[in-house]
C-alpha positions as CSV (number, residue, x, y, z in Angstrom):
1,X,123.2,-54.2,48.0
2,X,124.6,-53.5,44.8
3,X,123.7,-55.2,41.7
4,X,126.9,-57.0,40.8
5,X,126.7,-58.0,44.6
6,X,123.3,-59.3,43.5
7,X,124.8,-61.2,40.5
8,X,127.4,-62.8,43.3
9,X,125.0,-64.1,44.8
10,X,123.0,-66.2,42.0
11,X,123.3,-69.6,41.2
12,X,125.4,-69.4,38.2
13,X,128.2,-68.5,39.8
14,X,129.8,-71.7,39.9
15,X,129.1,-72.8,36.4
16,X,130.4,-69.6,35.0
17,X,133.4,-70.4,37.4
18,X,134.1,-73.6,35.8
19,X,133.6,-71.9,32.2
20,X,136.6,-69.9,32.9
21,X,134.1,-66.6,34.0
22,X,132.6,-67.4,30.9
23,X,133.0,-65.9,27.3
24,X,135.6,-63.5,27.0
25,X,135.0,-60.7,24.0
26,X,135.7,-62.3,20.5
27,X,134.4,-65.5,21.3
28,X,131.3,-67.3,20.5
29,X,129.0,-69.9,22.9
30,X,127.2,-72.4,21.7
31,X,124.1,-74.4,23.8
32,X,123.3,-77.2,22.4
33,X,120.2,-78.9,23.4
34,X,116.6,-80.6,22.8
35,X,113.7,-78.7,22.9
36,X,112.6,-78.6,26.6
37,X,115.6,-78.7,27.9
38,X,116.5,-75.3,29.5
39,X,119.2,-74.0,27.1
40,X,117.0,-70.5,27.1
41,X,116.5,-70.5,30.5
42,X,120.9,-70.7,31.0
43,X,121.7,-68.0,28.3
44,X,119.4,-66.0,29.7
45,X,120.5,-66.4,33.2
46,X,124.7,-65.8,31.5
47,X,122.8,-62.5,30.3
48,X,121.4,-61.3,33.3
49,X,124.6,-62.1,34.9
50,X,126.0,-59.6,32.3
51,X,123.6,-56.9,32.3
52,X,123.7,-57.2,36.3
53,X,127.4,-55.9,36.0
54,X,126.7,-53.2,33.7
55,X,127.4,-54.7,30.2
56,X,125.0,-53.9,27.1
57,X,123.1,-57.0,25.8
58,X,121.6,-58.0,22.4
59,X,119.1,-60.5,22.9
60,X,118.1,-61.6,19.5
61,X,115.1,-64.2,19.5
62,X,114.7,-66.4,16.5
63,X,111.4,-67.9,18.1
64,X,108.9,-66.3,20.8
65,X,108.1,-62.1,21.0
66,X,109.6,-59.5,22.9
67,X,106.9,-59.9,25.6
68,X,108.1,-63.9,26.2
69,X,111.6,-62.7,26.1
70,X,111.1,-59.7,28.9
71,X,108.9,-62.0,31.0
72,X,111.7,-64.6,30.9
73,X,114.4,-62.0,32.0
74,X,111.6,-60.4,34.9
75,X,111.3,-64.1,36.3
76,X,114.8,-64.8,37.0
77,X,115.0,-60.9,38.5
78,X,111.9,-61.8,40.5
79,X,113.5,-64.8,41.8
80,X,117.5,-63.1,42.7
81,X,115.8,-59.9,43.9
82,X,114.2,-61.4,46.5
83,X,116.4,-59.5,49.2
84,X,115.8,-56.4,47.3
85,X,113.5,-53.8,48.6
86,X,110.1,-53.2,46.4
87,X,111.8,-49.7,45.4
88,X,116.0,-51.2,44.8
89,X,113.8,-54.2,42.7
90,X,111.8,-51.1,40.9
91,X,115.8,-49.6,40.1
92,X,117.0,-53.1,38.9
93,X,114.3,-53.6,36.3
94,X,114.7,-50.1,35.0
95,X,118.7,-50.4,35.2
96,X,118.0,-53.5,33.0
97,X,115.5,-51.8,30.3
98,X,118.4,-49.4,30.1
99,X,121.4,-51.8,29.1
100,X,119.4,-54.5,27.0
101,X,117.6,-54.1,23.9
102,X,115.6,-57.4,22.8
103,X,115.0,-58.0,18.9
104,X,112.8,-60.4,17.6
105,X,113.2,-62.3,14.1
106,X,109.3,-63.4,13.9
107,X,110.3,-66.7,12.5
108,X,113.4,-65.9,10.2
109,X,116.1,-67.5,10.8
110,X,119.1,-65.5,12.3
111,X,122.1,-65.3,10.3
112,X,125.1,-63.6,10.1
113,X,123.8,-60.9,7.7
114,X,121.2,-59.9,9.6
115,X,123.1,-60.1,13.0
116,X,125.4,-57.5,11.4
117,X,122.6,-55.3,10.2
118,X,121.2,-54.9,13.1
119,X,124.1,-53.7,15.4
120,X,125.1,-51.7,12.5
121,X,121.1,-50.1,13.1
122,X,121.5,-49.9,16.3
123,X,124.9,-48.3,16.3
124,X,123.8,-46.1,14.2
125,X,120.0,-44.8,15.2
126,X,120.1,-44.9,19.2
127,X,124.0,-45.4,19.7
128,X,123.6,-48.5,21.2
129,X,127.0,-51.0,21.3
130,X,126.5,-54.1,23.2
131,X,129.3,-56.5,25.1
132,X,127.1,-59.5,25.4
133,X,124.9,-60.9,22.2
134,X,122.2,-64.0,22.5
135,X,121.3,-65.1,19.8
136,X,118.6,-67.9,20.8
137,X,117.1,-69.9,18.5
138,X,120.3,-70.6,15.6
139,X,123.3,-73.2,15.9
140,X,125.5,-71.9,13.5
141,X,126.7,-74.5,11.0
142,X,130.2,-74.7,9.7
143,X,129.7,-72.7,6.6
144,X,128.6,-69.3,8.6
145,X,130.8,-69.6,12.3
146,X,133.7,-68.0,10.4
147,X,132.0,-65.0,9.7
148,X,130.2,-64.8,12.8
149,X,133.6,-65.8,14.7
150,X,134.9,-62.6,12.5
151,X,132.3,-60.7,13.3
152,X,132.8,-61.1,17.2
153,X,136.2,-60.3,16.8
154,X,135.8,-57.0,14.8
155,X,133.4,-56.0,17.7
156,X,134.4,-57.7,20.4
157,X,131.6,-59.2,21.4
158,X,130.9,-62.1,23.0
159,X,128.2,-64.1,21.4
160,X,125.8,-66.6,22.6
161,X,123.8,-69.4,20.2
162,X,121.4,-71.8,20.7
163,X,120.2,-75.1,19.1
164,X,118.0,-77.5,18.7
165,X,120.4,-80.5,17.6
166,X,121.1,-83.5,19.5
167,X,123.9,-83.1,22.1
168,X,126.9,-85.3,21.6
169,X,127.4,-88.6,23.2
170,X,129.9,-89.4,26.6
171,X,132.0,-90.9,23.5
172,X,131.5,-88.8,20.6
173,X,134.5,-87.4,19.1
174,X,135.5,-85.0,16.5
175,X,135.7,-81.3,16.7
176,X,132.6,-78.7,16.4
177,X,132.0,-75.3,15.8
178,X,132.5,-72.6,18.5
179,X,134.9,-71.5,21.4
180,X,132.9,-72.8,24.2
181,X,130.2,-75.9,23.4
182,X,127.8,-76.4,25.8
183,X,125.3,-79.5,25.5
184,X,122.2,-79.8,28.1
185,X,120.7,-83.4,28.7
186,X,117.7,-84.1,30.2
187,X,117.3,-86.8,33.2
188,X,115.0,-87.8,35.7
189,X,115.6,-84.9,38.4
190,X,118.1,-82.6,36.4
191,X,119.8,-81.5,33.6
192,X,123.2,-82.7,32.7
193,X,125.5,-80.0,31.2
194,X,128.7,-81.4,29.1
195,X,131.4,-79.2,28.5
196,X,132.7,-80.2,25.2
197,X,134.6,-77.6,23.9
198,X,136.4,-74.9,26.4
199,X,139.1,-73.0,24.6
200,X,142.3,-74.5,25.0
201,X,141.5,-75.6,28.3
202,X,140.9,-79.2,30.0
203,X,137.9,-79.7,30.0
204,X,135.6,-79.9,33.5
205,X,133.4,-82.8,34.4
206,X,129.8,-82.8,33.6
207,X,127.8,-81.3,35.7
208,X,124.8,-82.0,37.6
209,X,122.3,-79.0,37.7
210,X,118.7,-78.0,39.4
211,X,116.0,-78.1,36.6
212,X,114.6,-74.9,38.8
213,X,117.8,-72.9,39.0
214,X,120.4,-74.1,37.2
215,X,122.6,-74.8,40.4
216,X,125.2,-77.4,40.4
217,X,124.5,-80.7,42.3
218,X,126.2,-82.8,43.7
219,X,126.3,-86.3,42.0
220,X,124.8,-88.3,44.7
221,X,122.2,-85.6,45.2
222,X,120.2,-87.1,42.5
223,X,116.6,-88.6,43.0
224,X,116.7,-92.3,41.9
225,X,113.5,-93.8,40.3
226,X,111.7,-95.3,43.0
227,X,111.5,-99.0,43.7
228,X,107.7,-98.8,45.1
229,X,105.0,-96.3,45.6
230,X,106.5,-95.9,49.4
231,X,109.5,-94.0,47.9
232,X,107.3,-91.4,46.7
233,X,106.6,-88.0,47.8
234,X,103.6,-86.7,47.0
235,X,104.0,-82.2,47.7
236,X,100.4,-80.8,47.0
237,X,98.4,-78.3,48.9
238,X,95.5,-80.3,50.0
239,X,92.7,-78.2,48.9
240,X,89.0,-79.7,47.8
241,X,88.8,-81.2,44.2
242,X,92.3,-82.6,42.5
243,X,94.9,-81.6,45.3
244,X,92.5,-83.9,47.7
245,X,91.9,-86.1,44.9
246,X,96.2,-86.9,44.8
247,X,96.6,-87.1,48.3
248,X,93.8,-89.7,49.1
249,X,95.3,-91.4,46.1
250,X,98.7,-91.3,47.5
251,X,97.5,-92.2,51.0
252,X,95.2,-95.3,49.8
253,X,98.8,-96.6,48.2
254,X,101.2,-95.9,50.7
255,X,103.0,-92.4,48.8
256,X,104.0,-89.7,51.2
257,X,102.6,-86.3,51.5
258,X,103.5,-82.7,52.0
259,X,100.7,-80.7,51.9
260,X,101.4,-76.6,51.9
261,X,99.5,-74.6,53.8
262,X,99.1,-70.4,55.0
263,X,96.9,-69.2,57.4
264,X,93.7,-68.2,55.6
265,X,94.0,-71.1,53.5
266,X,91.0,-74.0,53.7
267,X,92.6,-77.8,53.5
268,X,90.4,-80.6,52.5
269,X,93.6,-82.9,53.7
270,X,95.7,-82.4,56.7
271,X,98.1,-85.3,56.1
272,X,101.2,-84.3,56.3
273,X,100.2,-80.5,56.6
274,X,103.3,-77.7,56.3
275,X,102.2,-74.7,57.5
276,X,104.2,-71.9,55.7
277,X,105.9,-68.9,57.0
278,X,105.7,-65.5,55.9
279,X,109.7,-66.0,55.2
280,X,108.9,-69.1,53.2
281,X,105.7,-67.6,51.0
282,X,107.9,-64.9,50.0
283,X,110.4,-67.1,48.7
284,X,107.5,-67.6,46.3
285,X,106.0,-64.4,45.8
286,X,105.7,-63.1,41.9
287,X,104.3,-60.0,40.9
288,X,100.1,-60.8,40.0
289,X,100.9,-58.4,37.0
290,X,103.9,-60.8,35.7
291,X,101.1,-64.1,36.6
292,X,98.3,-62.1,34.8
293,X,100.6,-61.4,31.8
294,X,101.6,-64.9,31.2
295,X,98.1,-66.3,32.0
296,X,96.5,-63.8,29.7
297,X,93.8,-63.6,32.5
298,X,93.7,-60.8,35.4
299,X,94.7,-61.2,38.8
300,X,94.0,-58.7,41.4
301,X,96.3,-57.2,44.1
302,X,95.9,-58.4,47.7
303,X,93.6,-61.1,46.8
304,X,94.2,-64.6,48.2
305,X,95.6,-65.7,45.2
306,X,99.0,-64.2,45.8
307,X,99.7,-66.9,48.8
308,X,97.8,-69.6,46.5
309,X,100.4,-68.8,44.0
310,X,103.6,-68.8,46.6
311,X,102.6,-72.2,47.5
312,X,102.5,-73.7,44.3
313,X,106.0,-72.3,44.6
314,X,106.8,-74.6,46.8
315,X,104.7,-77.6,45.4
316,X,106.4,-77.5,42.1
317,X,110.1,-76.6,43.5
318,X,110.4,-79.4,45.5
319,X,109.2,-81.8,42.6
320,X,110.7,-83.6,39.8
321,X,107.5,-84.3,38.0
322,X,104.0,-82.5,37.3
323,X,100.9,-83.8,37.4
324,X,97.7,-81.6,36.7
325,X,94.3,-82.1,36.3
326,X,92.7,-79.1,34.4
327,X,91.6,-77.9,31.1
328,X,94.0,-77.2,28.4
329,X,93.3,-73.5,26.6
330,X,93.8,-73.0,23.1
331,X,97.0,-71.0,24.0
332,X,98.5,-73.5,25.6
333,X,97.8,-72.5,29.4
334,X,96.0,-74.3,31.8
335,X,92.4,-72.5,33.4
336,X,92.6,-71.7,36.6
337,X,95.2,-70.3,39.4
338,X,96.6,-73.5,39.1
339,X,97.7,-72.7,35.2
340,X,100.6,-71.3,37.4
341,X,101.4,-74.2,38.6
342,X,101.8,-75.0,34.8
343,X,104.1,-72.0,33.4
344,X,106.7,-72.9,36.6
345,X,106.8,-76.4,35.2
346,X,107.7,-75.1,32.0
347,X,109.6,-72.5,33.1
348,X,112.1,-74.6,35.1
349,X,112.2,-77.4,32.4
350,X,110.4,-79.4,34.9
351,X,108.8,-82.8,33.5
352,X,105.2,-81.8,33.1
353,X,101.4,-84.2,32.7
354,X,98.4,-82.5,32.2
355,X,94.9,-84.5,32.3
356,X,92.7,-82.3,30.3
357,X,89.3,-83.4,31.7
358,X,87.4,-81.7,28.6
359,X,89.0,-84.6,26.4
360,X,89.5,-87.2,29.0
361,X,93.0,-87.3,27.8
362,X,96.5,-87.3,29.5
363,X,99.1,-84.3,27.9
364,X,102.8,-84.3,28.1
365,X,104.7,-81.1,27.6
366,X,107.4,-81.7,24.9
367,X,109.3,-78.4,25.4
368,X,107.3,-77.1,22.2
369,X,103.8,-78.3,22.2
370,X,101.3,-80.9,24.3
371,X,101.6,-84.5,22.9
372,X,98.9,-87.1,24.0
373,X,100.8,-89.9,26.4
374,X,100.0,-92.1,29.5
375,X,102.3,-91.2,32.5
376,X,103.2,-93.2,35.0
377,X,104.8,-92.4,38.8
378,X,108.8,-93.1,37.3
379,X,109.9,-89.9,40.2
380,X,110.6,-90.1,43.7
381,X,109.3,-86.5,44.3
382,X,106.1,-85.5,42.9
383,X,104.0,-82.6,42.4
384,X,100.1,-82.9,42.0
385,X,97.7,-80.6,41.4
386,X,94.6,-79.2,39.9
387,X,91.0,-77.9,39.5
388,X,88.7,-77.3,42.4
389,X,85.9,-78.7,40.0
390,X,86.9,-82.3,39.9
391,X,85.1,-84.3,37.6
392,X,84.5,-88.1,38.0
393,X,87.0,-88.9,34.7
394,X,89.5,-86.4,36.6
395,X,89.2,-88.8,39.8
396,X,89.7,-92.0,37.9
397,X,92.6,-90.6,35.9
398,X,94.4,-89.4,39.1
399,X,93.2,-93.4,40.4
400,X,94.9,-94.9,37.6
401,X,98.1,-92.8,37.3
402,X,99.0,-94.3,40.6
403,X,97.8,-97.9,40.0
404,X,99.5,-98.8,37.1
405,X,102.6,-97.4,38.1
406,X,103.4,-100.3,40.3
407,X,102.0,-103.5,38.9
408,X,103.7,-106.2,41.0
């Protein structure tokens, strides 16, 4: 399989279809979204797309280092290589290395000055000219899209911005900067994406896509909030301590449970067990060097945790909401194997709880940092999760989230 075939095959290629294939050279994109929303995770996945077909990218990031940026680009290769060999997904990273160069502003704000200088360096010192530039992090404001519009021209290059202002509303009028505007909006189950500027062209319906994947969905695919706690699907993997914790919790109230499960693996719970085949773990599997990197803890090779880590897969994929019980680090990961359970949450712009049993408090991931809340069970599907070491305040706070969610 070649890797343009590869690119065929990923999910974006019916957004880019109704983009119009996307930007054409001279233009410039701009995602417009708030924090936590996925606007990162789609120009990275139009850049891949990109590099995939042999085009040179700029990635510029105006927050985050290089490291974030490359682990970003290996989890979406992780998760469209799948059908590639161990040595043809060895070829695609290094064909990737090759065709993208990644900069990193450490905290200054991009602009068009500095956009310039830096292909002018690169030009210049390792002869590098690239067809695709992200520049994540900066919305260009009216004052500066002329010269960047120029600038795309003169090199024809197609640029890419993101930013952090409020998307428009269904009624909003008025024109904005940019050839194509893109705005993201958050619901329960998905993301909404509104095209509101597209060339000359008419301009598509919104649509519906997978938090996980960016896949359009079909409108009436869409989760509703559930009526009563018997609408809710509770997917966990039934081990001793928080994952048996959620499912007795779910049981005792009348929720519904898939519990994953691999031979090897020791279940405290067997309600609603789903055994997983070796087809469906790998549909999970990560590299343990990629987990260990953005856990900044190390995770041995043929250990058990690799199938612990394909199941959580599963648990958070199927779920529109997060709940884990755990211990907050001062880096912002969660202890444990199930801090992996964590980074897909984040990483898929899932909706995402953590009960930090250290403070006895409940944590909400705003897209940027953990803000104190009380969650309640507003999702039909469900993910819950956690420590082995549950402590009693753990217990009760797993208790309450479902009791209060239902009053009456």
């Amino acid at each position: 399989m070649s890797l343009s075939d590869l690119s065929d095959r990923g999910p974006l290629r019916p957004l880019l279809h109704a983009l119009g294939g996307g930007l054409s050279p001279g233009e410039v994109g701009v995602v417009r979204a708030r924090a936590g929303s996925g606007k990162t995770a789609l120009v990275l996945q139009f850049a891949l797309d990109r590099l995939l077909r042999g085009a040179a990218v700029l990635h510029i990031a105006g927050t985050g280092t290089i490291e974030q940026v490359r682990d970003g680009y290996e989890s979406l290769l992780d998760g469209l290589g799948r059908p590639l060999r161990p040595a043809e997904r060895t070829e695609a990273r290094l064909f990737i290395e090759r065709h993208r160069i990644i900069h990193a502003t450490r905290g200054a704000v991009p602009d068009v000055a500095r956009l310039k200088h830096v292909l002018d360096q690169l030009a210049d010192v390792v002869e590098f000219q690239p067809v695709l530039v992200v520049v994540d992090g900066w919305e260009p404001e009216a004052a500066s899209f002329d010269a960047l519009s120029a600038l795309a021209k003169a090199r024809h290059l197609a640029i890419w911005c993101t930013g952090n202002s409020e998307p428009l509303t269904e009624d909003a009028s008025g024109d904005t900067v940019g050839d194509v505007v893109l705005d993201l909006v958050p619901e329960r189950s998905h993301v909404m994406l509104h095209v509101r500027k597209l060339r000359a062209a008419a301009l598509p319906a919104p649509l519906r896509l997978d938090t996980a994947t960016f896949t359009a969905r079909a409108a009436e695919a869409a989760d509703a909030h559930p009526r009563t706690v018997a609408e809710v699907t509770l997917y966990s993997g039934g081990a001793a301590g928080a994952e048996a914790a959620f499912g007795e919790a779910a049981e005792r109230h009348g929720a519904r449970e898939v519990n994953y499960t691999f031979t090897g693996h020791v279940q405290a719970r067997t309600r609603g067990a789903h055994p997983l085949t070796e087809q469906e773990l790998q549909a999970g599997d990560v590299s343990l060097a990629y987990v260990s990197r953005r856990l900044r803890r190390e995770y041995a090779e043929g250990s058990q945790i690799r199938r612990v880590l394909q199941s959580l897969w599963h648990q958070v994929g199927n779920a529109q909401v997060v709940y884990v019980v755990g211990a907050i680090q001062e880096d912002g990961t969660v202890t444990g194997g199930t801090g992996w359970s964590v980074e897909l949450a984040r990483m898929w712009s899932k909706r995402l709880w953590v009960f930090d049993q250290d403070k006895g408090i409940w944590f909400r991931w705003n897209g940027e940092d953990w803000v104190e809340g009380t969650p309640k069970l507003d999702a039909t599907t469900i993910c819950g999760t956690g420590t082995r070491y549950l402590s009693e305040s753990g217990r009760q706070a797993i208790e309450d989230l479902f009791a209060r969610s239902f009053v009456g």
